[in-house]
N, C-alpha and C positions, 0 to 999 in steps of 0.2 A: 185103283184106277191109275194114281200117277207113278203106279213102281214100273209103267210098262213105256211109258213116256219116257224115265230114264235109261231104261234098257235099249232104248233108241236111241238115247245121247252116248250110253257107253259102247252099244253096234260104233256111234259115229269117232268116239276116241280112238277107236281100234280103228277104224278105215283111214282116216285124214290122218293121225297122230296128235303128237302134240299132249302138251302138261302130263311131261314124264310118262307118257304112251307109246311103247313102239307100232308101227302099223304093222298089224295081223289081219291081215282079209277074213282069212278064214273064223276067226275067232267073232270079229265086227257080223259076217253073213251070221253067225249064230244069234246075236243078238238083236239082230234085227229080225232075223225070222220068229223069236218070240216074241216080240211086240208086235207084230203081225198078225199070230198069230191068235194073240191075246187081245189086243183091242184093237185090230187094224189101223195103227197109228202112220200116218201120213208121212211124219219122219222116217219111219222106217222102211217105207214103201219108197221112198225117197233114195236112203241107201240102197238098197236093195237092187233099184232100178242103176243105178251110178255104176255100181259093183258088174253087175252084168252086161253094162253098157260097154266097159274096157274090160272083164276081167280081171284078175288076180288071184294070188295064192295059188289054192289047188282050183278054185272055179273057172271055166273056161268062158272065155264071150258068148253071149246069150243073147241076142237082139229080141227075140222075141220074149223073152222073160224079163228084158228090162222095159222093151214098150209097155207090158203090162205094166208092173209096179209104176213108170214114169205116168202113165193115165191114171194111177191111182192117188197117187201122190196131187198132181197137177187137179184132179176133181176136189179133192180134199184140202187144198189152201196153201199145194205150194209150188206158188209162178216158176220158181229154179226146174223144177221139171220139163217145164216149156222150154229152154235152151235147149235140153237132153233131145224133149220129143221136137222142135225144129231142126235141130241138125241132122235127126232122122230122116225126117221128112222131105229136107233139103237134097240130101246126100242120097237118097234111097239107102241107107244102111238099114237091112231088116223087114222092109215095107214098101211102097213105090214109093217112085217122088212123085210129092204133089208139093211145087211152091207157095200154092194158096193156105194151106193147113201150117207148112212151115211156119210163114207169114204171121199167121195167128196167132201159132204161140211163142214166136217170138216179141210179138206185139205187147200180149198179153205179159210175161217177162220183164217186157221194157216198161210196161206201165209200175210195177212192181219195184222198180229203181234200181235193177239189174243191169247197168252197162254194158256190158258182153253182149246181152239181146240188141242193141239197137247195131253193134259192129256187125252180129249177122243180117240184121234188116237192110244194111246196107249194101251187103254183099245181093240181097235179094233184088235191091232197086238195081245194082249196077248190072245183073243178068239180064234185067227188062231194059237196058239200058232206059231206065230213068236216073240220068246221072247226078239232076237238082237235088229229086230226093234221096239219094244215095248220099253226098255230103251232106245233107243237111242231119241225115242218120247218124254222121261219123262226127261232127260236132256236137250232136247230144249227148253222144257216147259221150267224149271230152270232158263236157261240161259238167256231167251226170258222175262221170268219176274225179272230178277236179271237187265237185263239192261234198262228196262221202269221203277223199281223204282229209279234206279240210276238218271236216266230222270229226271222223275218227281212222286212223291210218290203217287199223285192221278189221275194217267195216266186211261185217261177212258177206255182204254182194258183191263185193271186189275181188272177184274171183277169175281165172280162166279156165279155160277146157284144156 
């Protein structure tokens, strides 16, 4: 059971890089599609969906292959996928726009202690021009990454698109 858990972590060496890893997409799509395949592991479903979301290597952008895996992932316990599937949603990349679905799982995200979620919640208030809570979004943000670097400076929600 947890040999398939790693093979999601090492799909993830090979995509992000890092501790002496070159990034190889292709090699990373490999190993995530076996932990998928094997235990349907949410990390992998995670990759999977990122990888298709932009692309690389020899795979070409897939929206609809990454909506899937990001709903599978995001069902299964991991909020990072809500950023993926709101900028979908926001953007109509792949899907229509609906700001309300956006909205949610960007929400959803932000509750998670993902900074980045609340910078696009903001972007969603400032559409509606609701401009109060559009700042009040962008200073959560702030604060929200002011006290995970204080944490720790390579805190893995500290990320951007």
């Amino acid at each position: 059971m947890g040999q398939w858990r790693v093979a999601a972590q090492i799909g993830a060496m090979y995509e992000l890089g890092g501790q002496g890893v070159d990034i190889q997409i292709d090699e990373a799509l490999n190993w995530y599609r076996r932990a998928v395949f094997e235990c349907d592991d949410p990390v992998a479903h995670l990759g999977l969906g990122r990888v298709h979301f932009s692309g690389g290597g020899t795979t070409p952008k897939n929206l609809s292959l990454a909506k899937e895996h990001l709903l599978k992932a995001f069902e299964k316990g991991k909020p990072e996928a809500g950023i993926y599937l709101g900028l979908m949603y926001l953007y109509g990349h792949g899907i229509a726009t609906d700001v309300r679905a956006a909205e949610r799982y960007f929400i959803a995200a932000g509750n998670a202690e993902f900074p980045l979620a609340y910078r696009y919640l903001a972007i969603v208030s400032f559409l509606r021009h609701d401009y109060r809570r559009g700042v009040g979004y962008l200073l959560r943000e702030r604060w929200m990454r002011f006290k995970l670097l204080r944490h720790d400076r390579s805190h893995p929600n500290l990320w951007k698109l």
